[in-house]
C-alpha positions in Angstrom: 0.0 0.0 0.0 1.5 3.7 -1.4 1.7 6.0 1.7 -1.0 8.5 -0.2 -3.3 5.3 0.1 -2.4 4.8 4.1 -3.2 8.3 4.7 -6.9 8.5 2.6 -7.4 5.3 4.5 -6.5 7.6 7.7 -8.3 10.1 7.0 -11.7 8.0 6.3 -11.1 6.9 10.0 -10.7 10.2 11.4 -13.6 11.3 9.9 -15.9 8.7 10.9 -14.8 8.9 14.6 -15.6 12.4 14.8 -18.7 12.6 12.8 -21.3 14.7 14.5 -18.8 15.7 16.9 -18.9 19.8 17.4 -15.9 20.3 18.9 -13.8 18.3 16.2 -13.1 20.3 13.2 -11.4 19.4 9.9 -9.6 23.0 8.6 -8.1 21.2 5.4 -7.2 18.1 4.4 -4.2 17.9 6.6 -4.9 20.7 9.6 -7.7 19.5 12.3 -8.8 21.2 15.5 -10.1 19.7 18.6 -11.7 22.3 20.8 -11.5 20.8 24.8 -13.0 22.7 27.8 -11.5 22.1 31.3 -14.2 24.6 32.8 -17.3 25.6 31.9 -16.2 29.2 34.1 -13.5 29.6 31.5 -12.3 29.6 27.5 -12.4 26.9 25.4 -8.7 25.2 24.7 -7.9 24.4 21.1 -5.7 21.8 20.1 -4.8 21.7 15.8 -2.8 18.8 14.5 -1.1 19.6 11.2 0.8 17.1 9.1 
């Protein structure tokens, strides 16, 4: 398997695990943002993954 294949078949799983999911949010094909809140007092935290 190519590594372009690997990472479609990645990205199919990452989609499906966050589907419906607010807080997870796909910015392109390679950046994602997770939004996390430690308190509902304060700010939401935002984590991005970018490859």
């Amino acid at each position: 398997m190519s590594a372009n294949e690997d990472q479609e078949m990645e990205l199919e799983a990452l989609r499906s695990i966050y589907e419906g999911d607010e807080s997870f949010r796909e910015l392109s094909p390679v950046s994602f943002q997770y939004r996390v809140r430690h308190d509902m007092n304060r700010s939401p935290c935002y984590f991005a993954r970018e490859d």
